[in-house]
N, CA, C and O atoms as a DFTB+ gen file, in Angstrom:
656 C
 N C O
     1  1      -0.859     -28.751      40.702
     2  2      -1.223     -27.551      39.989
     3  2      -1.445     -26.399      40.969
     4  3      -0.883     -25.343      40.678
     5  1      -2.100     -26.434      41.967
     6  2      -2.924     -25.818      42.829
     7  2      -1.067     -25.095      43.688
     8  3      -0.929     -23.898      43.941
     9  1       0.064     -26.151      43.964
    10  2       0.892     -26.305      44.882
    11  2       2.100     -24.664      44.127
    12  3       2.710     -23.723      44.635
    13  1       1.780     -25.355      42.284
    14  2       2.618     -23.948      41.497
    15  2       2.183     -22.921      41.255
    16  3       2.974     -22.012      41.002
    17  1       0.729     -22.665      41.238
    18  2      -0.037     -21.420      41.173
    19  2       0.320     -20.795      42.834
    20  3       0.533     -19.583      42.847
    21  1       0.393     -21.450      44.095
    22  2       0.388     -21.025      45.083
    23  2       1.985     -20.915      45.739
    24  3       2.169     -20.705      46.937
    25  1       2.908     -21.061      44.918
    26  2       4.429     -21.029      45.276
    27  2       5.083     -19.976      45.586
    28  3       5.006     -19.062      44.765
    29  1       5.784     -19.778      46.624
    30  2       6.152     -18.852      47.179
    31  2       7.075     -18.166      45.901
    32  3       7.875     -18.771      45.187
    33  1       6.637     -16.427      45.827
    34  2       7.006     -15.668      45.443
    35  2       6.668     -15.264      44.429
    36  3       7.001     -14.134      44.072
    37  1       5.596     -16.396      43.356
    38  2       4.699     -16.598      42.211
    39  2       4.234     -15.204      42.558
    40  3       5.174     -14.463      42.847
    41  1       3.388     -14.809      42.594
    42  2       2.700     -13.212      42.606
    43  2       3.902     -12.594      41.774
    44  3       3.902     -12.836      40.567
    45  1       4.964     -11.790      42.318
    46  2       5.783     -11.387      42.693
    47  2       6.282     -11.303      40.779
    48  3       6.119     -10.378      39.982
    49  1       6.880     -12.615      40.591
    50  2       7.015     -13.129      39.325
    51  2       6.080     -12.511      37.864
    52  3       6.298     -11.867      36.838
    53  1       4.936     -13.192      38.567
    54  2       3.805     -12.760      37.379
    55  2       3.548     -10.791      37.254
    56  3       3.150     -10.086      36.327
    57  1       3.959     -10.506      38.523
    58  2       3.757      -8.870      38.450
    59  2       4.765      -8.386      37.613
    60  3       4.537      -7.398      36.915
    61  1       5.973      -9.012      37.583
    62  2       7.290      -8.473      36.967
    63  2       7.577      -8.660      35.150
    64  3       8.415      -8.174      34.390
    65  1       6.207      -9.789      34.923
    66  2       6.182     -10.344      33.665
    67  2       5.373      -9.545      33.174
    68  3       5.515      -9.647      31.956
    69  1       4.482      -8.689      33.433
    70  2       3.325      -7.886      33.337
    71  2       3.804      -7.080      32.816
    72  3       3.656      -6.787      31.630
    73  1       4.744      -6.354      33.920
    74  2       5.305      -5.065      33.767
    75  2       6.282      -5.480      32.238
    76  3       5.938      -4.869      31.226
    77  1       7.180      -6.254      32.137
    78  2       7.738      -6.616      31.249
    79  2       7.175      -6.754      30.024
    80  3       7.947      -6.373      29.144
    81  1       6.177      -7.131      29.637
    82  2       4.957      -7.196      28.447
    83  2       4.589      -5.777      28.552
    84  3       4.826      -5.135      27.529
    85  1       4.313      -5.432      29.068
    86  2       3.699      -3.733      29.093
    87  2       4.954      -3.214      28.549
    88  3       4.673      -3.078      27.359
    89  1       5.972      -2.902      28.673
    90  2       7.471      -2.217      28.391
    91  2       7.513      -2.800      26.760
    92  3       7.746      -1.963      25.888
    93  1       7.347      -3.857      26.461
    94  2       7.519      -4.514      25.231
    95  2       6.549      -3.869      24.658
    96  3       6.732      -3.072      23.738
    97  1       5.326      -4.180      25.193
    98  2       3.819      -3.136      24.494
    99  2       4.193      -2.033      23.667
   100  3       4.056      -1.946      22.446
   101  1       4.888      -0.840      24.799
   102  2       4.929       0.333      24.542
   103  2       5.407       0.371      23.718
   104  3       4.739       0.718      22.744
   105  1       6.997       0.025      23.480
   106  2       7.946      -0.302      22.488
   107  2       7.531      -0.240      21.042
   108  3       7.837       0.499      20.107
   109  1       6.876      -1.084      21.157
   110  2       6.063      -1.821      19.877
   111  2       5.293      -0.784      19.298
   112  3       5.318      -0.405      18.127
   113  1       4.358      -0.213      20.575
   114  2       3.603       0.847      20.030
   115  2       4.023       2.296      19.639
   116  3       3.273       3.128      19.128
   117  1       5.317       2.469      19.952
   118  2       6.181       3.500      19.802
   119  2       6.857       3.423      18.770
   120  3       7.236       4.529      18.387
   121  1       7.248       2.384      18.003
   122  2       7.527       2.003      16.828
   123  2       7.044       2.012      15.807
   124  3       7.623       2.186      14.735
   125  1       5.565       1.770      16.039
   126  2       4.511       1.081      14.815
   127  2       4.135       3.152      14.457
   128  3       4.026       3.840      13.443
   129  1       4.084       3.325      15.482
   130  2       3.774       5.333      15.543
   131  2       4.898       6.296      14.361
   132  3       4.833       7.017      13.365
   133  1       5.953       5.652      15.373
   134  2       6.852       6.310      14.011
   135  2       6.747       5.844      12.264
   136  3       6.753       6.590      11.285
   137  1       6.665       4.530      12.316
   138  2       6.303       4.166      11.030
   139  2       5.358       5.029      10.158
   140  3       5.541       5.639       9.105
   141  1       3.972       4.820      11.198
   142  2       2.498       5.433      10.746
   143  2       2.834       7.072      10.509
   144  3       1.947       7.739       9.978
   145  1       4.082       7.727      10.888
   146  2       4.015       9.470      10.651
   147  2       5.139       9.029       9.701
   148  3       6.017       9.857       9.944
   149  1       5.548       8.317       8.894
   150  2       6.431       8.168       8.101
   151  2       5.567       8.135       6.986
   152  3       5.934       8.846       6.051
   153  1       4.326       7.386       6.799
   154  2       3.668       6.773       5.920
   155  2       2.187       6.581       6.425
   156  3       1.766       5.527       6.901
   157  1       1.349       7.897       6.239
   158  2       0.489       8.048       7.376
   159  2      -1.099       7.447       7.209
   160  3      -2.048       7.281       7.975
   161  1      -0.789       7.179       5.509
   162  2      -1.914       5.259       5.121
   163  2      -1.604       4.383       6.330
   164  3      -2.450       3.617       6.792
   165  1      -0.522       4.493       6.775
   166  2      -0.478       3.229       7.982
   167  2      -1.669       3.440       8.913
   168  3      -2.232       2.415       9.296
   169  1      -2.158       4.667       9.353
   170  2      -3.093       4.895      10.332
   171  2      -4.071       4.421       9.911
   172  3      -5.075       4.872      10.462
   173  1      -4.315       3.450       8.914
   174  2      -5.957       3.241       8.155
   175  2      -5.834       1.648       8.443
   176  3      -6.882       1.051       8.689
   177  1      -4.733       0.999       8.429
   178  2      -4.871       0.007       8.338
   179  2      -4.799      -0.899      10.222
   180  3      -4.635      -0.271      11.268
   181  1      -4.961      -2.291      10.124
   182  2      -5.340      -2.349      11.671
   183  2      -3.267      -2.749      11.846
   184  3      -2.448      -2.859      10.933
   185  1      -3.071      -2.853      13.213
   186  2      -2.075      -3.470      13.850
   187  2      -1.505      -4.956      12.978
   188  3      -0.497      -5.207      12.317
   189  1      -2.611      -5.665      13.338
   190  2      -1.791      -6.507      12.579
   191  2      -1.869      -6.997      11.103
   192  3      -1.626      -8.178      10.853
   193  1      -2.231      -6.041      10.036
   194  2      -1.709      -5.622       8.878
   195  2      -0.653      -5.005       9.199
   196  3       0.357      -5.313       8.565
   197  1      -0.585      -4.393       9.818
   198  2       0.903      -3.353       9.636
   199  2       1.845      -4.384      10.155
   200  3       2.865      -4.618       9.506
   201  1       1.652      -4.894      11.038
   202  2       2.910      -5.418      11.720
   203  2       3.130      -6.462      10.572
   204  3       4.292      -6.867      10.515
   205  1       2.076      -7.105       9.436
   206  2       2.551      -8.013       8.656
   207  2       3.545      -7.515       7.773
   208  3       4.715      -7.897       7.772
   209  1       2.838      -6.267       6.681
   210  2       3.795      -4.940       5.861
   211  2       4.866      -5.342       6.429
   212  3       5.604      -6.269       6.096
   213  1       4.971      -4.381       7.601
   214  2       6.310      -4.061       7.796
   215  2       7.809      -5.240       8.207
   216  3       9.020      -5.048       8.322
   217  1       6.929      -6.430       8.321
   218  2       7.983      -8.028       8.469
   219  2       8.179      -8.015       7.186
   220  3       9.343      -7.763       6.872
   221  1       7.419      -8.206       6.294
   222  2       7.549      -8.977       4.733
   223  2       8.379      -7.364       3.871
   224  3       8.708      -7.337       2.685
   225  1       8.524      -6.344       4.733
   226  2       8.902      -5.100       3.882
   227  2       9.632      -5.405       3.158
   228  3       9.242      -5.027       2.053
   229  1      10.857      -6.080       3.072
   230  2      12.050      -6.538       2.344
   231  2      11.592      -7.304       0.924
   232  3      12.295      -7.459      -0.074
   233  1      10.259      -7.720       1.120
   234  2       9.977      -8.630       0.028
   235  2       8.323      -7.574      -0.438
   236  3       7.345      -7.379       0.284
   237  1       8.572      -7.076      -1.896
   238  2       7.418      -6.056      -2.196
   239  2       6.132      -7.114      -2.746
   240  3       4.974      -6.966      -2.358
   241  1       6.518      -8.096      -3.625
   242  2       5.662      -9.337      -3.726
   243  2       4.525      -9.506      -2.322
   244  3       3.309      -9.328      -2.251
   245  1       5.071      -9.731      -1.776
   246  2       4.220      -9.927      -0.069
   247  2       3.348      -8.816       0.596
   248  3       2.253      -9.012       1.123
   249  1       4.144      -7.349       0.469
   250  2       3.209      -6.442       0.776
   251  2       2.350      -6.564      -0.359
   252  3       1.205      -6.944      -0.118
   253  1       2.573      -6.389      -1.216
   254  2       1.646      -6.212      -2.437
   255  2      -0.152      -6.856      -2.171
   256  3      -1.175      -6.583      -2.800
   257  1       0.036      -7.652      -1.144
   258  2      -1.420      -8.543      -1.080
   259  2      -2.470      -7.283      -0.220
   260  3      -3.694      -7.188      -0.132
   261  1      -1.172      -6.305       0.406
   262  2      -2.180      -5.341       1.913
   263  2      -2.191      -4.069       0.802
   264  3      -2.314      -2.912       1.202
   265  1      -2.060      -4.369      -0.531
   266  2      -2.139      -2.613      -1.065
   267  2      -3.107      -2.277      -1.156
   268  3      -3.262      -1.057      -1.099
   269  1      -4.094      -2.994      -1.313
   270  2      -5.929      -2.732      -1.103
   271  2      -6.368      -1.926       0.292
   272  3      -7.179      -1.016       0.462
   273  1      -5.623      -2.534       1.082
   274  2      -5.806      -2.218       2.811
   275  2      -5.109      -0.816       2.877
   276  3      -5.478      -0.103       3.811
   277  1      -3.931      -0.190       1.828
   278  2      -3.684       0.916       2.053
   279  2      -3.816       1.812       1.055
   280  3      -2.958       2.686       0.936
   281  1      -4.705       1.758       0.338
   282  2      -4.632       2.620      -0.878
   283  2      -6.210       2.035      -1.344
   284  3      -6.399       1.004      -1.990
   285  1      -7.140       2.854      -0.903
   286  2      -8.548       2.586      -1.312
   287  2      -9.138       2.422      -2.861
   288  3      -9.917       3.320      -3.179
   289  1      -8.979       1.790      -3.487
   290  2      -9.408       1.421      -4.609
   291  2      -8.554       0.520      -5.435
   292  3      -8.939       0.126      -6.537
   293  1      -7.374       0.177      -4.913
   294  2      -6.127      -0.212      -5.525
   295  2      -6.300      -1.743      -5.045
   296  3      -6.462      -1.847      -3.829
   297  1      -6.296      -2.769      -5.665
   298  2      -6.356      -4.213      -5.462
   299  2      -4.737      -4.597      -5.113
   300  3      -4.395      -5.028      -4.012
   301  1      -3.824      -4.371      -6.219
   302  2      -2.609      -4.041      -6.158
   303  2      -1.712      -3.725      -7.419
   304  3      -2.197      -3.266      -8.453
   305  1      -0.611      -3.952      -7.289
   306  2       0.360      -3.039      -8.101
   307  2       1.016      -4.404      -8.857
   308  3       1.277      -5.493      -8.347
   309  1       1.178      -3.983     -10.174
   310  2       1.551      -4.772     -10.933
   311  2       3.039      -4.830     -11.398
   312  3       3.482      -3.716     -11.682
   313  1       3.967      -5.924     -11.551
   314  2       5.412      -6.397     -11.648
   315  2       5.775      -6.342     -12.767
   316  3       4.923      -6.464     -13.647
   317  1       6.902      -6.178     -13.056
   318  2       7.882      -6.666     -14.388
   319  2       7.938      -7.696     -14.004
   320  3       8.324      -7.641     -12.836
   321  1       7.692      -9.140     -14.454
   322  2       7.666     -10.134     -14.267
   323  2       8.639     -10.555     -14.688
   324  3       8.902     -11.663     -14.221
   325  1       9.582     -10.051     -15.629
   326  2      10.585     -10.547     -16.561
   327  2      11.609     -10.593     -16.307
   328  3      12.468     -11.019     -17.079
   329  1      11.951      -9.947     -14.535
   330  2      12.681      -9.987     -13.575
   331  2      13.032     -11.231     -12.805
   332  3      12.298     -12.210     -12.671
   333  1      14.289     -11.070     -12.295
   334  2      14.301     -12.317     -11.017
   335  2      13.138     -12.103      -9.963
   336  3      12.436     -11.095     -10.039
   337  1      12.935     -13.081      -8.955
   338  2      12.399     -12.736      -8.394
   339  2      13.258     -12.719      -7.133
   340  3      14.172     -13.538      -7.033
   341  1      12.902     -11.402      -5.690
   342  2      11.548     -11.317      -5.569
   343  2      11.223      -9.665      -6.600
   344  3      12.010      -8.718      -6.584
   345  1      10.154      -9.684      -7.256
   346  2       9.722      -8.817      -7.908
   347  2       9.889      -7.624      -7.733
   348  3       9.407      -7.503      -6.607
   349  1      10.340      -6.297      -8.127
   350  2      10.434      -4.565      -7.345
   351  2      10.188      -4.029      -8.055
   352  3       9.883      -2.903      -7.661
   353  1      10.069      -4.223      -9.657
   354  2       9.902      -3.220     -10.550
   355  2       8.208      -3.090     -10.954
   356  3       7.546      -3.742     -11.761
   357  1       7.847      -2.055     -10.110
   358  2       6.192      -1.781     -10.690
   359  2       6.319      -1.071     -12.010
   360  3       7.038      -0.088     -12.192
   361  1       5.448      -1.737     -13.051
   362  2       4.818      -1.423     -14.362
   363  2       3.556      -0.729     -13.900
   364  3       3.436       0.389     -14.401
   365  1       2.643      -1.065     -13.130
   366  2       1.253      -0.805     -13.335
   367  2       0.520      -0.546     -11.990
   368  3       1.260      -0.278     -11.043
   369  1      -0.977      -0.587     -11.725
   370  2      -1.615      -1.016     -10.887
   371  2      -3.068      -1.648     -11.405
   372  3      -3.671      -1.504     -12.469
   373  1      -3.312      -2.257     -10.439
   374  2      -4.829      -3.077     -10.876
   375  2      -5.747      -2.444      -9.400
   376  3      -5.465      -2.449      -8.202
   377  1      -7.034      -1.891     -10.238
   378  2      -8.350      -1.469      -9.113
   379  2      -9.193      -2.832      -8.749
   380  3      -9.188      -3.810      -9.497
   381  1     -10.069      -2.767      -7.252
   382  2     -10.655      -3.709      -6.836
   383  2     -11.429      -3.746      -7.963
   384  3     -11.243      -4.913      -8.307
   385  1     -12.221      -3.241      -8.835
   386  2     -13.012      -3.492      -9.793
   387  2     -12.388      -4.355     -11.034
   388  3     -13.283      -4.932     -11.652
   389  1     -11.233      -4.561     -11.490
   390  2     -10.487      -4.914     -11.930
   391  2     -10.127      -4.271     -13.414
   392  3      -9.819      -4.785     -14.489
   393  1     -10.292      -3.054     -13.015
   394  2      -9.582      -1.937     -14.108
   395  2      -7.944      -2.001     -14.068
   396  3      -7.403      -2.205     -12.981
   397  1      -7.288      -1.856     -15.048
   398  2      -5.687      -1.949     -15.257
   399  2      -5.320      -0.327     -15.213
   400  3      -5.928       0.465     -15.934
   401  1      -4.543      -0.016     -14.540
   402  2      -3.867       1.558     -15.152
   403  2      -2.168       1.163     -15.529
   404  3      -1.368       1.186     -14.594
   405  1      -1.820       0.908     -16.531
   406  2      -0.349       0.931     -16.636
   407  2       0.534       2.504     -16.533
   408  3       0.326       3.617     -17.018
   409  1       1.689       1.874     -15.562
   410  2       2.540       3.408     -15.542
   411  2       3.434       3.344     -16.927
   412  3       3.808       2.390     -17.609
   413  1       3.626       4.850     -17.057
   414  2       4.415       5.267     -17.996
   415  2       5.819       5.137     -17.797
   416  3       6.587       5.064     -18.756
   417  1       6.260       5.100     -16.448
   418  2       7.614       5.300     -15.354
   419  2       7.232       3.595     -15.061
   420  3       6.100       3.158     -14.851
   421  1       8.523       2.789     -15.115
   422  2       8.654       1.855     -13.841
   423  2       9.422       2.004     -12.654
   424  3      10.601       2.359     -12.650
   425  1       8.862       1.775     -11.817
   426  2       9.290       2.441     -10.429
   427  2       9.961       0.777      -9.832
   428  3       9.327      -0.267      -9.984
   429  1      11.052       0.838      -9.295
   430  2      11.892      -0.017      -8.857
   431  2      11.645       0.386      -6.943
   432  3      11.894       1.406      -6.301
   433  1      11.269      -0.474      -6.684
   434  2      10.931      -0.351      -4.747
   435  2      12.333      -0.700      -4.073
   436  3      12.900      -1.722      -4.459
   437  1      12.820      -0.054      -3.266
   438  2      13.937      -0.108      -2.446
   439  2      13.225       0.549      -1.048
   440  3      12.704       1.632      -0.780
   441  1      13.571      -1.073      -0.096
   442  2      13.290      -0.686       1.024
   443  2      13.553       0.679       1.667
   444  3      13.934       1.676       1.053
   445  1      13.286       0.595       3.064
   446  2      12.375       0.072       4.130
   447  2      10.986       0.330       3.187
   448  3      11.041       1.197       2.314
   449  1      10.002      -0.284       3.347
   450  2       8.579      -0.434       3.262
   451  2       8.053       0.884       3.547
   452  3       7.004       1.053       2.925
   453  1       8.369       1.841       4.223
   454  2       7.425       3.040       4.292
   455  2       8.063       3.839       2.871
   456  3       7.389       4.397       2.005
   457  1       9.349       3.730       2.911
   458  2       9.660       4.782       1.985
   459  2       9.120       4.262       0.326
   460  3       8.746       5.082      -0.513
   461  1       9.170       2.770       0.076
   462  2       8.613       2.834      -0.937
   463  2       6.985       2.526      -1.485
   464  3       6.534       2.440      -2.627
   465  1       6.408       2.416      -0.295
   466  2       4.728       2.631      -0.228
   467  2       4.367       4.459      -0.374
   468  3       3.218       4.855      -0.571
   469  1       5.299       5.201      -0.266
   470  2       5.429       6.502      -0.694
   471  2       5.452       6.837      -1.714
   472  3       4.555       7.438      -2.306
   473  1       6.917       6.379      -2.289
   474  2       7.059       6.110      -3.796
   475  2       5.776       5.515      -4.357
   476  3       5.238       6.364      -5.067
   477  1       5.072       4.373      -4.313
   478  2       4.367       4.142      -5.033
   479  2       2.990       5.125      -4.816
   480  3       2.077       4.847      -5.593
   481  1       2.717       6.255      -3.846
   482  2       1.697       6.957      -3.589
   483  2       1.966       7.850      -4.740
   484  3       1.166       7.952      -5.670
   485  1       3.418       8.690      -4.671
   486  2       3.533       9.293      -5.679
   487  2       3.959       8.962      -7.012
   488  3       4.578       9.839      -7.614
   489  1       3.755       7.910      -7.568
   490  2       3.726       7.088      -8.738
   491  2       2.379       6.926      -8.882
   492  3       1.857       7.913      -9.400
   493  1       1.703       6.133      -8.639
   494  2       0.107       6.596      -8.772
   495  2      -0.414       7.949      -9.308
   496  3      -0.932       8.208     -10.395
   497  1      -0.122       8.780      -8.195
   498  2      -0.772      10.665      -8.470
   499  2       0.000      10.852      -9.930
   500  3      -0.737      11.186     -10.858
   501  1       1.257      10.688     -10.195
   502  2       1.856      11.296     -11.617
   503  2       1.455      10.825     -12.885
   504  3       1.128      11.503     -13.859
   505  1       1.536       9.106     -12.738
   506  2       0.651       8.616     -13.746
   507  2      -0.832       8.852     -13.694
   508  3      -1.538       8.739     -14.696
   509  1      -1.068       9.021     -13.087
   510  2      -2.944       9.985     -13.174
   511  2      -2.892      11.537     -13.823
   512  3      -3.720      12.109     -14.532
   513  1      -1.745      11.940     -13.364
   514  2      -1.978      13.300     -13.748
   515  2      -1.258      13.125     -15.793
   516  3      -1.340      13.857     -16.780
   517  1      -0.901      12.355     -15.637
   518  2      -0.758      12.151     -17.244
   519  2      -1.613      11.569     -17.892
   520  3      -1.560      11.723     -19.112
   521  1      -2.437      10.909     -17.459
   522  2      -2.780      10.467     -17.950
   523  2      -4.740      11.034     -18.059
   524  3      -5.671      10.726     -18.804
   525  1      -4.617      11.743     -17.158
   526  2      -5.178      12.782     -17.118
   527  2      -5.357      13.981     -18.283
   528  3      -6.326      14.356     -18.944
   529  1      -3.767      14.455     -18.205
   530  2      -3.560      15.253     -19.001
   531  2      -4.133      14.998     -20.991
   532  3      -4.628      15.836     -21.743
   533  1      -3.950      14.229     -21.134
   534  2      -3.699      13.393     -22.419
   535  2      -5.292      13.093     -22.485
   536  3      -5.757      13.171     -23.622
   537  1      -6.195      12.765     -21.458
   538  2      -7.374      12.713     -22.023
   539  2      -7.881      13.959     -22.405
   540  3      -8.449      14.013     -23.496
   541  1      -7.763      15.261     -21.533
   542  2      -7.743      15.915     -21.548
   543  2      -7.843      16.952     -23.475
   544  3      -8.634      17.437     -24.283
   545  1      -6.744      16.769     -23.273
   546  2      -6.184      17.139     -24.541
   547  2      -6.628      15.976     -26.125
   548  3      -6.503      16.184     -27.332
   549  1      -7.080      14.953     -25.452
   550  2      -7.916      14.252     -26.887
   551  2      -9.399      15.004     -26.516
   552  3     -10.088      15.479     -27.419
   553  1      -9.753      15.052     -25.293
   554  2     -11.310      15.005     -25.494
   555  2     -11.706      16.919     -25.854
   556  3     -12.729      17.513     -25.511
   557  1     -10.812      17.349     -26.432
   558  2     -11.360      18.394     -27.208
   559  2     -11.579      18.487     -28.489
   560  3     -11.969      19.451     -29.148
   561  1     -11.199      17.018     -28.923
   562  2     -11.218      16.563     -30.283
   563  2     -12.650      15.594     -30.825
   564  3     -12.987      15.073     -31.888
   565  1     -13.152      15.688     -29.633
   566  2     -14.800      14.574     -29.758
   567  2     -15.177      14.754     -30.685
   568  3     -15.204      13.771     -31.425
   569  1     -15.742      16.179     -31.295
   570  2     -16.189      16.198     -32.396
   571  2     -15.450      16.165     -33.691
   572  3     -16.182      15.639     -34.529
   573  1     -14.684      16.396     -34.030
   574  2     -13.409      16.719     -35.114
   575  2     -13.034      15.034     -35.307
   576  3     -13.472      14.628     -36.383
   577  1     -12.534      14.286     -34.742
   578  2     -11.894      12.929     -34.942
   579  2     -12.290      11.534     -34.279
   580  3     -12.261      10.414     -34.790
   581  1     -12.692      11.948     -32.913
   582  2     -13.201      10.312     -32.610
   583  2     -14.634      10.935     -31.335
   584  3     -14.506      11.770     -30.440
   585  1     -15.803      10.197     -31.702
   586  2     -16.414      10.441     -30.912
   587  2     -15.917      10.311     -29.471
   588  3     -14.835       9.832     -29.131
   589  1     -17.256      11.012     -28.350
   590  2     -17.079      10.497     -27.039
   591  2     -17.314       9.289     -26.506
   592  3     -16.618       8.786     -25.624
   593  1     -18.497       8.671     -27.120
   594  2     -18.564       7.350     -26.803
   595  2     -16.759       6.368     -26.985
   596  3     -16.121       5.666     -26.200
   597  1     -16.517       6.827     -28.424
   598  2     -15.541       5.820     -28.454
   599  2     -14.577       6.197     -27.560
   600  3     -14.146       5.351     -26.776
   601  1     -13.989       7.789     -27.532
   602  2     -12.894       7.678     -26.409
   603  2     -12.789       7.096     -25.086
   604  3     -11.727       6.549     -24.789
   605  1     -14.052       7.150     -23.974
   606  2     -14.364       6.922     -23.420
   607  2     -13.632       5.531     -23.240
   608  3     -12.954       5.297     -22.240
   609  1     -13.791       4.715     -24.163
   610  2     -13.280       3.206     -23.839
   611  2     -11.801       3.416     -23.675
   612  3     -11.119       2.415     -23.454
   613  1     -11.137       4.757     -23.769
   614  2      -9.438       4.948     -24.040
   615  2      -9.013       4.866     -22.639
   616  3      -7.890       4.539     -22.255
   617  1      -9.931       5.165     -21.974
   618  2      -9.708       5.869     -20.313
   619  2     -10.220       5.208     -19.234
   620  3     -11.408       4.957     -19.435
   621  1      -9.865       4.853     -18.265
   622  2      -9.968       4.146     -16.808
   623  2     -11.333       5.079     -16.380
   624  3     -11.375       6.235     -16.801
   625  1     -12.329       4.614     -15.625
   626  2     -13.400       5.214     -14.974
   627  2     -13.010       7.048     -14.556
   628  3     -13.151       8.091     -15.194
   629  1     -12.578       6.789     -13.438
   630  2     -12.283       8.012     -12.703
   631  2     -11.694       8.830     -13.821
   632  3     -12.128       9.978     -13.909
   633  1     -10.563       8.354     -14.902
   634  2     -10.347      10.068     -15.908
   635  2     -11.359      10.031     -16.152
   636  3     -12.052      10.790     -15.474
   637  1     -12.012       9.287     -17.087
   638  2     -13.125       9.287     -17.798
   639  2     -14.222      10.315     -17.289
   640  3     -15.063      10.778     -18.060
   641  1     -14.169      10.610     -16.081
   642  2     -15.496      10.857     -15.522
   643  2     -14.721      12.175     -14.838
   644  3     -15.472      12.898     -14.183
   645  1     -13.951      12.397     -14.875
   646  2     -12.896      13.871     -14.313
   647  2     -12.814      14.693     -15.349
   648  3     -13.171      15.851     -15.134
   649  1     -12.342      14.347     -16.706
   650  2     -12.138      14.992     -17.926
   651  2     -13.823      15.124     -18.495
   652  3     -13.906      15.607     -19.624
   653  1     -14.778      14.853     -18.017
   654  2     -15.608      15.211     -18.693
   655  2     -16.268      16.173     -17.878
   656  3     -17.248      16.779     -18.309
């Protein structure tokens, strides 16, 4: 043991493997950068979440487990199940609390992984803003047709509590 740690030119070797891992480092980290200004939720999440995302990108089923990790309140995004698999067509999303918001739009994911973790950012904001809208436009009716208490149960927390 003592004879291969001390073998002529060993130093030499291990300095060149260093440098070589460092070059790979950078690489890596020069990569994961561009991703993160592509899709800039990436900056929230650690290294190796991302580096998982972005392996399994091809398969949206798989990211689907880190959508919590990139989208703060979002547990994850819900499938047309009625599909082959692997799954792409989002119907919905589900909150860590385990509130449902179904979309109005199904959004079909087509790789790379940044571009459609985008898509689903702006799928989120539109179905909010409709759905938004629409409470909106009932809850001027509280008194005239359905109380507030009852509407209230029509609407996910956050409208609920925006529209009022």
């Amino acid at each position: 043991m003592i004879q291969a740690a001390t073998a002529e030119g060993r130093l030499d070797k291990l300095k060149m493997y260093e440098a070589e891992i460092g070059a790979c480092q950078k690489a890596l980290n020069e990569q994961l950068e561009s991703k993160k200004k592509l899709f800039p939720r990436f900056y929230f999440v650690s290294v190796d979440i991302l580096l998982t995302i972005l392996s399994n990108g091809q398969n949206p089923e798989l990211v689907n487990a880190y959508m919590g990790d990139c989208f703060d309140g979002m547990e994850f995004i819900m499938f047309d199940e009625s599909q082959e698999r692997p799954w792409k067509n989002v119907t919905g999303m589900k909150a860590k609390d385990g509130e449902v918001v179904p979309w109005n739009t199904m959004l079909k994911l087509e790789p790379p992984v940044e571009t459609y973790m985008y898509d689903i950012e702006r799928g989120m904001q539109k179905t909010l803003v409709e759905i938004l809208e629409t409470a909106k436009s009932n809850a001027e009716q509280w008194r005239l047709e359905q109380p507030r208490e009852v509407w209230l149960e029509d609407y996910n927390a956050q409208i609920a509590l925006l529209t009022t």
